[in-house]
KOLMINU-371033 format. One record per atom (N, C-alpha, C, CB): x, y, z; atom name; residue number from 1. Coordinates in Angstrom, 2 decimals. Glycine has a CB too. Example, Ala and Ser with C-alpha at 12.3 -4.5 7.8 and 13.67 -1.06 7.14 Angstrom:
2
<rec><x>13.19</x><y>-5.69</y><z>7.80</z><at>N</at><i>1</i></rec>
<rec><x>12.30</x><y>-4.50</y><z>7.80</z><at>CA</at><i>1</i></rec>
<rec><x>13.20</x><y>-3.30</y><z>7.80</z><at>C</at><i>1</i></rec>
<rec><x>11.31</x><y>-4.47</y><z>9.05</z><at>CB</at><i>1</i></rec>
<rec><x>12.85</x><y>-2.25</y><z>7.08</z><at>N</at><i>2</i></rec>
<rec><x>13.67</x><y>-1.06</y><z>7.14</z><at>CA</at><i>2</i></rec>
<rec><x>12.90</x><y>0.03</y><z>7.87</z><at>C</at><i>2</i></rec>
<rec><x>14.08</x><y>-0.60</y><z>5.72</z><at>CB</at><i>2</i></rec>
% end
This chain:
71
<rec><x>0.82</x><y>-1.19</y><z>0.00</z><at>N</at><i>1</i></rec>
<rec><x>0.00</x><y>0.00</y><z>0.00</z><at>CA</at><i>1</i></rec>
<rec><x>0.87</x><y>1.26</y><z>0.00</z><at>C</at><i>1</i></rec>
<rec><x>-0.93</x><y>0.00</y><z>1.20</z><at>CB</at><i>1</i></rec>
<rec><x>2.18</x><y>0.87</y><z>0.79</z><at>N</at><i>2</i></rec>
<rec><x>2.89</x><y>2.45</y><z>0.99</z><at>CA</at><i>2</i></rec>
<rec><x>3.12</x><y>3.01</y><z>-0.67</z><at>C</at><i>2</i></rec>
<rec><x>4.75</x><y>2.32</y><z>1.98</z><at>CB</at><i>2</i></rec>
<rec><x>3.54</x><y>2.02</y><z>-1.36</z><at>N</at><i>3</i></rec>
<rec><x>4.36</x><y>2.09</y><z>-2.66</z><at>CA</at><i>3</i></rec>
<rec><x>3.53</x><y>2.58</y><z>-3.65</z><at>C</at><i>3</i></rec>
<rec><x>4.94</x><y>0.77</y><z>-3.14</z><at>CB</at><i>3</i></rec>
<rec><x>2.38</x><y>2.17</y><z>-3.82</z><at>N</at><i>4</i></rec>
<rec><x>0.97</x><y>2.68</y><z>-4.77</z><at>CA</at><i>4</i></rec>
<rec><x>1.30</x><y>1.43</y><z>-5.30</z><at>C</at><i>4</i></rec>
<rec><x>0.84</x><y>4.27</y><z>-5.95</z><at>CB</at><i>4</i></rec>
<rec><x>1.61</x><y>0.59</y><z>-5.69</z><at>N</at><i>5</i></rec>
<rec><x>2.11</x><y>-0.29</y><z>-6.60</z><at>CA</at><i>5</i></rec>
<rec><x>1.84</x><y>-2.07</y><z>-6.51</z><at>C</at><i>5</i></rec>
<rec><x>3.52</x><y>0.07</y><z>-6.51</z><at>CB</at><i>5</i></rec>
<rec><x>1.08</x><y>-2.94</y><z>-6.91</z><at>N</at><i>6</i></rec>
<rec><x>0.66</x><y>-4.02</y><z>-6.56</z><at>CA</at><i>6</i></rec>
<rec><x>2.04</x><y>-4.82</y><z>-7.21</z><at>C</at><i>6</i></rec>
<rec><x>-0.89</x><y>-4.33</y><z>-7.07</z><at>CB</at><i>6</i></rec>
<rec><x>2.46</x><y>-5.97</y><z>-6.77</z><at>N</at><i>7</i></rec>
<rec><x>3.79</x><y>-7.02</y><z>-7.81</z><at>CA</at><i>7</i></rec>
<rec><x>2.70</x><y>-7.11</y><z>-8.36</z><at>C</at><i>7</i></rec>
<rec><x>4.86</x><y>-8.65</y><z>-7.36</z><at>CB</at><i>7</i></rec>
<rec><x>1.23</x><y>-7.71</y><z>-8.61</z><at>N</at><i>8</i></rec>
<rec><x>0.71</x><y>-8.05</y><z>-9.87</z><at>CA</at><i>8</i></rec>
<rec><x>0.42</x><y>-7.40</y><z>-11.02</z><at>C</at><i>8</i></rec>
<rec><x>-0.14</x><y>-8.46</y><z>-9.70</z><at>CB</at><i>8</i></rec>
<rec><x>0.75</x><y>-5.91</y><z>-10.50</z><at>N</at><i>9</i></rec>
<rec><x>0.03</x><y>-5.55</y><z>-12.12</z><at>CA</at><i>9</i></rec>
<rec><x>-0.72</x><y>-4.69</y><z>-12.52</z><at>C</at><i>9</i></rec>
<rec><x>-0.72</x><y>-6.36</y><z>-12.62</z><at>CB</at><i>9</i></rec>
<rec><x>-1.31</x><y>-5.37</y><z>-13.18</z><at>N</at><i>10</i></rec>
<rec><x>-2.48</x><y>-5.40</y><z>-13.87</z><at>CA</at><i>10</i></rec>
<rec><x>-2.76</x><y>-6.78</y><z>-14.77</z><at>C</at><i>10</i></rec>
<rec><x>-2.45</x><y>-4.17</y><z>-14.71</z><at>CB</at><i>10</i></rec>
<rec><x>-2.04</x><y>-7.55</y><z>-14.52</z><at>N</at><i>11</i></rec>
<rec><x>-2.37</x><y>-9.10</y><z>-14.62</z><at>CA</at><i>11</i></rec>
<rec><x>-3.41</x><y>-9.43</y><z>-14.09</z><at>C</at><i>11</i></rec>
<rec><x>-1.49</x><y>-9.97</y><z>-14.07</z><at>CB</at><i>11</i></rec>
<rec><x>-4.03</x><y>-10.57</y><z>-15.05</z><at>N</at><i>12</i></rec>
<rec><x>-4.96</x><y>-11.06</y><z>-14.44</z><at>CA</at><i>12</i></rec>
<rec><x>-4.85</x><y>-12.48</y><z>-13.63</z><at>C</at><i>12</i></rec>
<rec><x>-5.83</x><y>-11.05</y><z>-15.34</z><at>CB</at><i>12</i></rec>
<rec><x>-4.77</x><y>-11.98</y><z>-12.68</z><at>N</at><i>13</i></rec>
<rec><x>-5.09</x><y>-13.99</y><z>-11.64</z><at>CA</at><i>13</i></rec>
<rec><x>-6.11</x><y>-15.17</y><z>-11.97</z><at>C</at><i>13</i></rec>
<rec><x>-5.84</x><y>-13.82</y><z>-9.90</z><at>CB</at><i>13</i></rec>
<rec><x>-5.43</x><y>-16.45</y><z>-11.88</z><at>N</at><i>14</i></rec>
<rec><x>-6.04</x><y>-17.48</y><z>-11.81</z><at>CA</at><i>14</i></rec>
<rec><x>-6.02</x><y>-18.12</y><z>-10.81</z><at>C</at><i>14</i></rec>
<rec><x>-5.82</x><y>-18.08</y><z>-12.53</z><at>CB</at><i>14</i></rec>
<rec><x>-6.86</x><y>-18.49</y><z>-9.64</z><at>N</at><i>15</i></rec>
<rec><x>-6.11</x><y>-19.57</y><z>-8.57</z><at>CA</at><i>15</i></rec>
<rec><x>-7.53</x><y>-19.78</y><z>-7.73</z><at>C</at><i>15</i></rec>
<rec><x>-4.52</x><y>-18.82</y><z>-7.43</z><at>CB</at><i>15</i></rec>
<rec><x>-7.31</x><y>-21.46</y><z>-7.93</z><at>N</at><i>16</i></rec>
<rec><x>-7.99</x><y>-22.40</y><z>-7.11</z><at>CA</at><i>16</i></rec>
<rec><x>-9.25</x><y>-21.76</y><z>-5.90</z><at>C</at><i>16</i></rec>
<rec><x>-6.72</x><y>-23.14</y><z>-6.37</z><at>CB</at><i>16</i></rec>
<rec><x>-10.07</x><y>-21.69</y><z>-5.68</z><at>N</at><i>17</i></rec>
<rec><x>-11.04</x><y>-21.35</y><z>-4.12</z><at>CA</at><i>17</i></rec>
<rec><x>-11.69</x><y>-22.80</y><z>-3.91</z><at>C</at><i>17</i></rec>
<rec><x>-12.60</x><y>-19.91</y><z>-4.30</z><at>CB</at><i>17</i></rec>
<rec><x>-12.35</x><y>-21.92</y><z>-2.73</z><at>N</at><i>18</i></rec>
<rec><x>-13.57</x><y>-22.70</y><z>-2.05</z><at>CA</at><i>18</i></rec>
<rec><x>-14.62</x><y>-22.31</y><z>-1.59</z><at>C</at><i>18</i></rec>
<rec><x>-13.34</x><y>-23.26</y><z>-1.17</z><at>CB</at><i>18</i></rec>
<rec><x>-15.84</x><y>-22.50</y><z>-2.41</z><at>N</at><i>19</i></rec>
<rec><x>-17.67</x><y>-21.87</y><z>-2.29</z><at>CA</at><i>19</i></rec>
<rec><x>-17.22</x><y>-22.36</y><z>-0.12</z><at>C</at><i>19</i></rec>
<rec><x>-19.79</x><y>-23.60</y><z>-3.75</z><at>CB</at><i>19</i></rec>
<rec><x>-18.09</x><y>-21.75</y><z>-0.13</z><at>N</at><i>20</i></rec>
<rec><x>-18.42</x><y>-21.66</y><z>1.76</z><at>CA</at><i>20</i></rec>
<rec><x>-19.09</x><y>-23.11</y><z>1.52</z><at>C</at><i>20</i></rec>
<rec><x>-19.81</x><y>-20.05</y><z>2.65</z><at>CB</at><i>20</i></rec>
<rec><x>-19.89</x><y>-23.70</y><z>0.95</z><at>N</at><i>21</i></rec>
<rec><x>-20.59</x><y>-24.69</y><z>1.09</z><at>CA</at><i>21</i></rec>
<rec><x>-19.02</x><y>-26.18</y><z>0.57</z><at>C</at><i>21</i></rec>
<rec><x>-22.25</x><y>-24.37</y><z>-0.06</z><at>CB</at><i>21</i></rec>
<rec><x>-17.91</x><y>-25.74</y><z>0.65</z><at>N</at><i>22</i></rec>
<rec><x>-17.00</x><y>-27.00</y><z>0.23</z><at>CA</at><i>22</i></rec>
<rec><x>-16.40</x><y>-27.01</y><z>-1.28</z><at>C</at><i>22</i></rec>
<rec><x>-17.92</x><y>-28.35</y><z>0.38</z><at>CB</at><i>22</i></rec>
<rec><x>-17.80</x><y>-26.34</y><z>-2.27</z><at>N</at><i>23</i></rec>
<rec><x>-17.27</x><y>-27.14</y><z>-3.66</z><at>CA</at><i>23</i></rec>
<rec><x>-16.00</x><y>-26.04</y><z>-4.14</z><at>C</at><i>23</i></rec>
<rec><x>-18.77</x><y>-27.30</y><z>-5.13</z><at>CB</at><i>23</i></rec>
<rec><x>-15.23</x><y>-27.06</y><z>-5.13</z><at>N</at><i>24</i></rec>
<rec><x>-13.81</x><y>-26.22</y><z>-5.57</z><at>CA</at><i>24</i></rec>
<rec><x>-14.64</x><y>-24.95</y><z>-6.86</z><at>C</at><i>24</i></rec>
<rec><x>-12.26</x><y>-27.70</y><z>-6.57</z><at>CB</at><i>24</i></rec>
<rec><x>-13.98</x><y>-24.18</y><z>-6.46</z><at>N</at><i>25</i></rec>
<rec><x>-13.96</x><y>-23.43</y><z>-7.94</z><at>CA</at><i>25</i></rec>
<rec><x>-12.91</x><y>-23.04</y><z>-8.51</z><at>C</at><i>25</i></rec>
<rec><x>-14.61</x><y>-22.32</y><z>-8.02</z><at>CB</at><i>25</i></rec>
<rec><x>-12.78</x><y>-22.41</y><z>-9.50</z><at>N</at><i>26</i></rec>
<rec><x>-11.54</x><y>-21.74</y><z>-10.05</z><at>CA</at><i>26</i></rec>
<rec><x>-12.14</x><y>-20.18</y><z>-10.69</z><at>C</at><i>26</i></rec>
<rec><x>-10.77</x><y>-22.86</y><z>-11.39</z><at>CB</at><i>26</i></rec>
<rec><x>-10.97</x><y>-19.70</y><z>-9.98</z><at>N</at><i>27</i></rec>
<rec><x>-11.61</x><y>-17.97</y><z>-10.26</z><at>CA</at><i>27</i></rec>
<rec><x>-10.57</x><y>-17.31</y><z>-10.73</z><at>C</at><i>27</i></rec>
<rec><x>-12.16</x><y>-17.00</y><z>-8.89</z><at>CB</at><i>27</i></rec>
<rec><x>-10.80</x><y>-16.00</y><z>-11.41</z><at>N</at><i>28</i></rec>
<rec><x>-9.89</x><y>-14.58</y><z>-12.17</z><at>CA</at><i>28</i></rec>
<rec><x>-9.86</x><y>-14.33</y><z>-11.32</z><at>C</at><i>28</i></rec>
<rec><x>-10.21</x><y>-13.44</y><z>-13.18</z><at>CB</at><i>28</i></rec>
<rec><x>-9.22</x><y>-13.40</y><z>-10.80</z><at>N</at><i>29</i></rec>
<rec><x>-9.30</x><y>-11.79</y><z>-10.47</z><at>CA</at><i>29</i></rec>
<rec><x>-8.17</x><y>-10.90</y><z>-10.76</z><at>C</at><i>29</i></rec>
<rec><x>-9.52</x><y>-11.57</y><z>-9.02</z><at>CB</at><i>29</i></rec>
<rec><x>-8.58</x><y>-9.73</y><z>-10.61</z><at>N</at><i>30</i></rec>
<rec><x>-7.56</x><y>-8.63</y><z>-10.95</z><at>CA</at><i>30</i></rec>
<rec><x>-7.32</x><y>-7.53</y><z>-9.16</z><at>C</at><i>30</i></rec>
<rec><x>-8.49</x><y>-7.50</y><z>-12.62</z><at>CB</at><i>30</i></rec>
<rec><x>-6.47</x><y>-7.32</y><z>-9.35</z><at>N</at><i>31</i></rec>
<rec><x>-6.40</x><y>-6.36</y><z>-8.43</z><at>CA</at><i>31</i></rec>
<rec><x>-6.27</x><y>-4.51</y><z>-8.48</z><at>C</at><i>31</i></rec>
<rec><x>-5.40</x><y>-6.88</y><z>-7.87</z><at>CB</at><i>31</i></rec>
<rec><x>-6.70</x><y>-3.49</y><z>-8.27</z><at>N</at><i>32</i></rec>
<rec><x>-6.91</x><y>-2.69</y><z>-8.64</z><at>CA</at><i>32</i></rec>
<rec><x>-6.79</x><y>-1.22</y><z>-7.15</z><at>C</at><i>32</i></rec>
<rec><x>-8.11</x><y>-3.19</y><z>-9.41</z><at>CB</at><i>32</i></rec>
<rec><x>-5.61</x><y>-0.30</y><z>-7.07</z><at>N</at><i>33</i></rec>
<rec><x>-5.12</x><y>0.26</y><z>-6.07</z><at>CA</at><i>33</i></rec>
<rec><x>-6.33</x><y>1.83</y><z>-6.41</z><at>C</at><i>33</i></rec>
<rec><x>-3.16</x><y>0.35</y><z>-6.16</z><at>CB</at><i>33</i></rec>
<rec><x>-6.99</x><y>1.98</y><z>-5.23</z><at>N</at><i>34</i></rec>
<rec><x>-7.82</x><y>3.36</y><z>-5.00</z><at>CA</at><i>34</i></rec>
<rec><x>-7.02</x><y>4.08</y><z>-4.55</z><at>C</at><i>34</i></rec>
<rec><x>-8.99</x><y>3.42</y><z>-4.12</z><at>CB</at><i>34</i></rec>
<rec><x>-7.29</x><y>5.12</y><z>-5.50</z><at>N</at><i>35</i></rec>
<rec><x>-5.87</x><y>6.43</y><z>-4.81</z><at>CA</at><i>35</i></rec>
<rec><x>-6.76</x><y>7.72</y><z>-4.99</z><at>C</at><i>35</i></rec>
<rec><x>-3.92</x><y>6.67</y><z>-6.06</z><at>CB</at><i>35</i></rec>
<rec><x>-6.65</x><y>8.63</y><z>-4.12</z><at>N</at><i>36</i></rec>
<rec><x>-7.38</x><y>9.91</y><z>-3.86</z><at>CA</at><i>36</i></rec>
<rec><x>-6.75</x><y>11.01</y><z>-4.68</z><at>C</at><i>36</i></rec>
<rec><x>-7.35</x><y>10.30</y><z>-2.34</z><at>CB</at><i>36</i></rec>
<rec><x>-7.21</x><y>11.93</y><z>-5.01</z><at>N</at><i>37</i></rec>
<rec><x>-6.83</x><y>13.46</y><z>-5.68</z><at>CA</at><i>37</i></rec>
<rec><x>-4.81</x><y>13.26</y><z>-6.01</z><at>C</at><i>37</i></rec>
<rec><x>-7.35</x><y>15.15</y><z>-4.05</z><at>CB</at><i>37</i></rec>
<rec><x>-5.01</x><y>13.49</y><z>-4.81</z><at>N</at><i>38</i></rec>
<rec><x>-3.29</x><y>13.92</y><z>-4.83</z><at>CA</at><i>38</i></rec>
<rec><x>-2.30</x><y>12.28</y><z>-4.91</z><at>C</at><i>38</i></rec>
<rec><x>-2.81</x><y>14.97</y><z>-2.91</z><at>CB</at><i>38</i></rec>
<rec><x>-2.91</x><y>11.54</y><z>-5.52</z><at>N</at><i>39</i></rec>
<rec><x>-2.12</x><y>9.38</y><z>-5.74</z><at>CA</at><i>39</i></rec>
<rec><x>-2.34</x><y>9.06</y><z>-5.21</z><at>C</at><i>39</i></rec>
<rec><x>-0.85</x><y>8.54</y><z>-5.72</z><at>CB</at><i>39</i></rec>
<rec><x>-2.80</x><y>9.20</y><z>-3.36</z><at>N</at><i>40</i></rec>
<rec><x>-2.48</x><y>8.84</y><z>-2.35</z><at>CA</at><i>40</i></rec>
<rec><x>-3.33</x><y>6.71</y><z>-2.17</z><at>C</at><i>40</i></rec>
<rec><x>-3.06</x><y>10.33</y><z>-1.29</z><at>CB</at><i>40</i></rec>
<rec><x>-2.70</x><y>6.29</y><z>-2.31</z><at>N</at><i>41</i></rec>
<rec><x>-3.21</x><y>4.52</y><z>-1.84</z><at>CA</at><i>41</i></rec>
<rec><x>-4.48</x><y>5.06</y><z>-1.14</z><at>C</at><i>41</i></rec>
<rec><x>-1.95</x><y>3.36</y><z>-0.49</z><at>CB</at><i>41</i></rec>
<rec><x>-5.89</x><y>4.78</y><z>-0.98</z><at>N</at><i>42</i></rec>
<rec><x>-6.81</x><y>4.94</y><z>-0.25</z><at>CA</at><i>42</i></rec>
<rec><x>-7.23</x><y>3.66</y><z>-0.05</z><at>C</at><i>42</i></rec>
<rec><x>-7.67</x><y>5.79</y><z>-0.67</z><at>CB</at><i>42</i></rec>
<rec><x>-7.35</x><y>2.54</y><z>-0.57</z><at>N</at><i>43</i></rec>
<rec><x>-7.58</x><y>1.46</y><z>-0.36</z><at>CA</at><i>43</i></rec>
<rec><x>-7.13</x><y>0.57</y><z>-2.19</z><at>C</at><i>43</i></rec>
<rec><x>-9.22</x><y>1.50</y><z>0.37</z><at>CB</at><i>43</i></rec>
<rec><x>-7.96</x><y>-0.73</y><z>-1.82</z><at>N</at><i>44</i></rec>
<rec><x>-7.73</x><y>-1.33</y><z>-3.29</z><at>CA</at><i>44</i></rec>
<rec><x>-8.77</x><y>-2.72</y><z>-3.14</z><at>C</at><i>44</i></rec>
<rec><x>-5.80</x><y>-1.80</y><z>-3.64</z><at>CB</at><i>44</i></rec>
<rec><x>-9.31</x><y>-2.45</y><z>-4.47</z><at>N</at><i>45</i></rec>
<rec><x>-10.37</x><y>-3.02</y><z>-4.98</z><at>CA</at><i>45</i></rec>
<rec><x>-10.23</x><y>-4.47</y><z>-5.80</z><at>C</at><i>45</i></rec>
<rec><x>-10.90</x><y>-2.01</y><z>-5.76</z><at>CB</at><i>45</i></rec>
<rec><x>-10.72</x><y>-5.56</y><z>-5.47</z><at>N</at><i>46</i></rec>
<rec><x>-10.37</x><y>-6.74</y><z>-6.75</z><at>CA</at><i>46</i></rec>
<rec><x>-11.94</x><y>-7.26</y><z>-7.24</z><at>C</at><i>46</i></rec>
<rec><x>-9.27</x><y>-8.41</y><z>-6.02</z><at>CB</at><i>46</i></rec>
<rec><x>-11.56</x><y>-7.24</y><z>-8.24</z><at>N</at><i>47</i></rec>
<rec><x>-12.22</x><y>-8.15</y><z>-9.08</z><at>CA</at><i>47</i></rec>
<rec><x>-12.60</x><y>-9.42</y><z>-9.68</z><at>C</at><i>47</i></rec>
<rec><x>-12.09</x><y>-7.94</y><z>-9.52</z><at>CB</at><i>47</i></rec>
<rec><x>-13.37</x><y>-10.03</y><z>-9.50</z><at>N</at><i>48</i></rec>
<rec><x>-13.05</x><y>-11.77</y><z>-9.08</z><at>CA</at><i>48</i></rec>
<rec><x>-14.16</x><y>-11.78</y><z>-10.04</z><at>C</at><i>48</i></rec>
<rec><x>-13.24</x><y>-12.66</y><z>-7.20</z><at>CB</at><i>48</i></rec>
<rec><x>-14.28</x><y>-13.47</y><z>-10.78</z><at>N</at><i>49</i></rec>
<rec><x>-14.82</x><y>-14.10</y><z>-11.82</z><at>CA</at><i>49</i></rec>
<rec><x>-14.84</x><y>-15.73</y><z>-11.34</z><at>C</at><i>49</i></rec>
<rec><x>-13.95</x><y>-13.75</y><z>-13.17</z><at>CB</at><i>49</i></rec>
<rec><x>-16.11</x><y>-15.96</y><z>-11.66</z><at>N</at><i>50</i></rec>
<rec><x>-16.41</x><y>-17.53</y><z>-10.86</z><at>CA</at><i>50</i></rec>
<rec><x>-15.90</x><y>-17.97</y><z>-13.00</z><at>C</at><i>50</i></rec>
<rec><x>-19.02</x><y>-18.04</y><z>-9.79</z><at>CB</at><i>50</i></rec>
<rec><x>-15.07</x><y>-18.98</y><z>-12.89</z><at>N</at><i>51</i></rec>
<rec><x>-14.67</x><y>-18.92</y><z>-14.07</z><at>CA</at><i>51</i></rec>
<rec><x>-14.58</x><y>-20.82</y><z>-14.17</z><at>C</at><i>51</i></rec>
<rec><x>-13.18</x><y>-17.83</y><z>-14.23</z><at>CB</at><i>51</i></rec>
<rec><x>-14.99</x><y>-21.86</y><z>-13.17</z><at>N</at><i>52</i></rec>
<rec><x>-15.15</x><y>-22.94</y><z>-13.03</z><at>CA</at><i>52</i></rec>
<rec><x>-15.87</x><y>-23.80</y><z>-13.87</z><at>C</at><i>52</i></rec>
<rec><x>-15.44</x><y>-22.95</y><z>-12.14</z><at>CB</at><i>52</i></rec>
<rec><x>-17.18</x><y>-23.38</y><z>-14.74</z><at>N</at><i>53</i></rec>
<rec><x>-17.74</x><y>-24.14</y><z>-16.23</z><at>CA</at><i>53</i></rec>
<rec><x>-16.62</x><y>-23.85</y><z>-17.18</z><at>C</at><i>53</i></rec>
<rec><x>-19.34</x><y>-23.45</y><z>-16.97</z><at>CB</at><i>53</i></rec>
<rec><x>-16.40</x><y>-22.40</y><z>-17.56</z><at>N</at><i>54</i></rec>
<rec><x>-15.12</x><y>-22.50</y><z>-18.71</z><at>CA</at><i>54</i></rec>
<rec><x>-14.09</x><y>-23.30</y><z>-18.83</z><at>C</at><i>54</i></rec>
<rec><x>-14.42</x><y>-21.52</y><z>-18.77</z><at>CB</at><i>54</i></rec>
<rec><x>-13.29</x><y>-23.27</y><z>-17.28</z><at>N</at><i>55</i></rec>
<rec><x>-12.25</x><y>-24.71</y><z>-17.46</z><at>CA</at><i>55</i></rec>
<rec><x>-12.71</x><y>-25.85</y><z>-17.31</z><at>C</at><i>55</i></rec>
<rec><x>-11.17</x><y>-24.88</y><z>-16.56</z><at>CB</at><i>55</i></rec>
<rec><x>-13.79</x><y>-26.06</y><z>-16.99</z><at>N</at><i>56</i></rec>
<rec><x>-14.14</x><y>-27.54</y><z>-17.07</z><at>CA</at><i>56</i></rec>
<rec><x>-14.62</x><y>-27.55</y><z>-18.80</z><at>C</at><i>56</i></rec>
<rec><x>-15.58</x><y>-28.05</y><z>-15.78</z><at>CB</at><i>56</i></rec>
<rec><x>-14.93</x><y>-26.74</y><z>-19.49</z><at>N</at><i>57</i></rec>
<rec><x>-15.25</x><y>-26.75</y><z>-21.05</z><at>CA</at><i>57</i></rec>
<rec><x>-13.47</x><y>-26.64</y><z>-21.88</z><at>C</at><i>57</i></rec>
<rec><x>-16.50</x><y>-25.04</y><z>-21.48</z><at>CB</at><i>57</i></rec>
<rec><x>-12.72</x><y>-26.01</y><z>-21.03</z><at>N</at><i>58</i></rec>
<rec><x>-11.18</x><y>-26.13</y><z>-22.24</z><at>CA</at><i>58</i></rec>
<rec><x>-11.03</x><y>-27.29</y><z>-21.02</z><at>C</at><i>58</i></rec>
<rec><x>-9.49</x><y>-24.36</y><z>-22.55</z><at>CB</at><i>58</i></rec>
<rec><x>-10.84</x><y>-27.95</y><z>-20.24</z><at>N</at><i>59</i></rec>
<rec><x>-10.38</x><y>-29.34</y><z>-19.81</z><at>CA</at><i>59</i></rec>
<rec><x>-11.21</x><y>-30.52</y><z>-21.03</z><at>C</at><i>59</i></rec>
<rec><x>-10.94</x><y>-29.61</y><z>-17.92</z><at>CB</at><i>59</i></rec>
<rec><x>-12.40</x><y>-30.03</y><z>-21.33</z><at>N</at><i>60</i></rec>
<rec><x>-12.66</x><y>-30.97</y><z>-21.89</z><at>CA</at><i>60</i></rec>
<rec><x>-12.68</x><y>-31.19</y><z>-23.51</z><at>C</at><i>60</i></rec>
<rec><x>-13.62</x><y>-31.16</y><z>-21.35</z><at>CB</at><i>60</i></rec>
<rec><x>-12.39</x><y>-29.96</y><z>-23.66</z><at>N</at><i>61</i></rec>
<rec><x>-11.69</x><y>-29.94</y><z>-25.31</z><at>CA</at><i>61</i></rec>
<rec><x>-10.45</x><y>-30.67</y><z>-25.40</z><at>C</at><i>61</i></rec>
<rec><x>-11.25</x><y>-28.37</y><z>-25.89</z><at>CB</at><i>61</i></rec>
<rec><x>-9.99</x><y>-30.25</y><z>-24.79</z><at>N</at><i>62</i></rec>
<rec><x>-8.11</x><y>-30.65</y><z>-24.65</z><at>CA</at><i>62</i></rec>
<rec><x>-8.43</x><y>-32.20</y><z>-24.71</z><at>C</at><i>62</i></rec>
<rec><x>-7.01</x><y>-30.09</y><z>-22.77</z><at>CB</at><i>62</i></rec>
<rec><x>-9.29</x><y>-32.68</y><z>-23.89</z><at>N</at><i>63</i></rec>
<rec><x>-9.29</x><y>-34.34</y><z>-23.97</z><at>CA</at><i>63</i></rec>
<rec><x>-9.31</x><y>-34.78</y><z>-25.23</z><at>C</at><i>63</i></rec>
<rec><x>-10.48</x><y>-35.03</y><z>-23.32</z><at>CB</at><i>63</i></rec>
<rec><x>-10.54</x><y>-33.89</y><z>-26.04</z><at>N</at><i>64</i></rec>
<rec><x>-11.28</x><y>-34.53</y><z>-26.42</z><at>CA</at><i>64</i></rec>
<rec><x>-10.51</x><y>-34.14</y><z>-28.40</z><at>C</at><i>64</i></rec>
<rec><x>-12.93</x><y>-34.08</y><z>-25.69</z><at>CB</at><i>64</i></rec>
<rec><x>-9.57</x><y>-33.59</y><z>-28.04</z><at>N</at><i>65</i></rec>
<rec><x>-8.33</x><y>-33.47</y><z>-29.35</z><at>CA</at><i>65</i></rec>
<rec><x>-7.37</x><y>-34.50</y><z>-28.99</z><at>C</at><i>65</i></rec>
<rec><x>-7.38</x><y>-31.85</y><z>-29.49</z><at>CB</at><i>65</i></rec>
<rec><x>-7.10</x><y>-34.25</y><z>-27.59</z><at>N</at><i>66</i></rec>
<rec><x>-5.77</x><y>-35.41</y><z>-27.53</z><at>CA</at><i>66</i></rec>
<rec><x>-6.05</x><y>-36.47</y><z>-27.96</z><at>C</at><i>66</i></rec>
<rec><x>-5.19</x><y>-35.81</y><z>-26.25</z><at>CB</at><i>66</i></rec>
<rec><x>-7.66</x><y>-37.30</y><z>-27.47</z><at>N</at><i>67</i></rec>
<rec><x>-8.47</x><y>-38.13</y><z>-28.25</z><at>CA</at><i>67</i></rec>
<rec><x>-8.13</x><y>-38.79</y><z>-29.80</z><at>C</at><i>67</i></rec>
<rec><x>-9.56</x><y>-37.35</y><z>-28.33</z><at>CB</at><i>67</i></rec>
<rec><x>-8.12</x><y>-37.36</y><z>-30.08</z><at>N</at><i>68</i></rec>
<rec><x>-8.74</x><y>-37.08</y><z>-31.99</z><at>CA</at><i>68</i></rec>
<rec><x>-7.01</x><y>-37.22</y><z>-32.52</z><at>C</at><i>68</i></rec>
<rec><x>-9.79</x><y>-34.73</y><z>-32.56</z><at>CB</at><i>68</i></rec>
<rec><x>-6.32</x><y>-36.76</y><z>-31.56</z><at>N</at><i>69</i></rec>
<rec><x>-4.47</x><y>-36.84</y><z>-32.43</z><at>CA</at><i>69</i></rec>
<rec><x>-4.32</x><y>-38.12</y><z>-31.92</z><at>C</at><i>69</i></rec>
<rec><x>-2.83</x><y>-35.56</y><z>-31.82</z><at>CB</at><i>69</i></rec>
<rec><x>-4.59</x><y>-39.27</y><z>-31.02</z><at>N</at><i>70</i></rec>
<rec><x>-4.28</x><y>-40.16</y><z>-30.74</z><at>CA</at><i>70</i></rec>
<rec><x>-4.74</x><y>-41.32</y><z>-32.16</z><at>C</at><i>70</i></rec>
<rec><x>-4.78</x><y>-40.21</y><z>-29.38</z><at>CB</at><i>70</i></rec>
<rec><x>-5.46</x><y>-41.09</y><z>-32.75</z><at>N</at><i>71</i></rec>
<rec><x>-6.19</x><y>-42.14</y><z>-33.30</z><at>CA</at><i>71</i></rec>
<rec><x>-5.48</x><y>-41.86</y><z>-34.88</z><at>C</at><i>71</i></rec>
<rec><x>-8.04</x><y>-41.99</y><z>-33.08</z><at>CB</at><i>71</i></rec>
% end
C-alpha cells in the first residue's frame, strides 16, 4: 500500500477457491489500487470471476483433441 504499486500488475489472476458450502472453484481476479486526488493509496479493490464451467469446457476440449491426435 505504501508504494501505490501491486507485484501483480495489472495481470490477471487465476487460482484455485472454495464456495463456503465446500465445492472447488476456479476464479480470475484482478487487483486494482484506489488512490485519492493527490495518488495517495486509499484502499484497493479486486475483481473476481467464478470462471469454473469454462475450465471444465477447455479441460474438456483438450481431452477430447488429444483423443482425436491419438487415433
Amino acid at each position: 500500500m505504501t508504494s501505490g504499486e501491486s507485484r501483480y500488475g495489472t495481470d490477471l489472476l487465476s487460482v484455485p477457491a472454495s464456495h463456503r458450502d465446500g465445492q472447488r472453484l476456479s476464479v480470475d481476479f484482478s487487483i486494482v489500487m484506489l488512490k485519492n486526488e493527490h495518488g495517495q493509496v486509499t484502499g484497493i479493490a479486486s475483481l473476481m470471476r467464478d470462471m469454473t464451467a469454462q475450465r471444465q469446457k477447455e479441460k474438456e476440449l483438450q481431452q477430447r483433441i488429444t483423443e482425436l491426435e491419438e487415433k
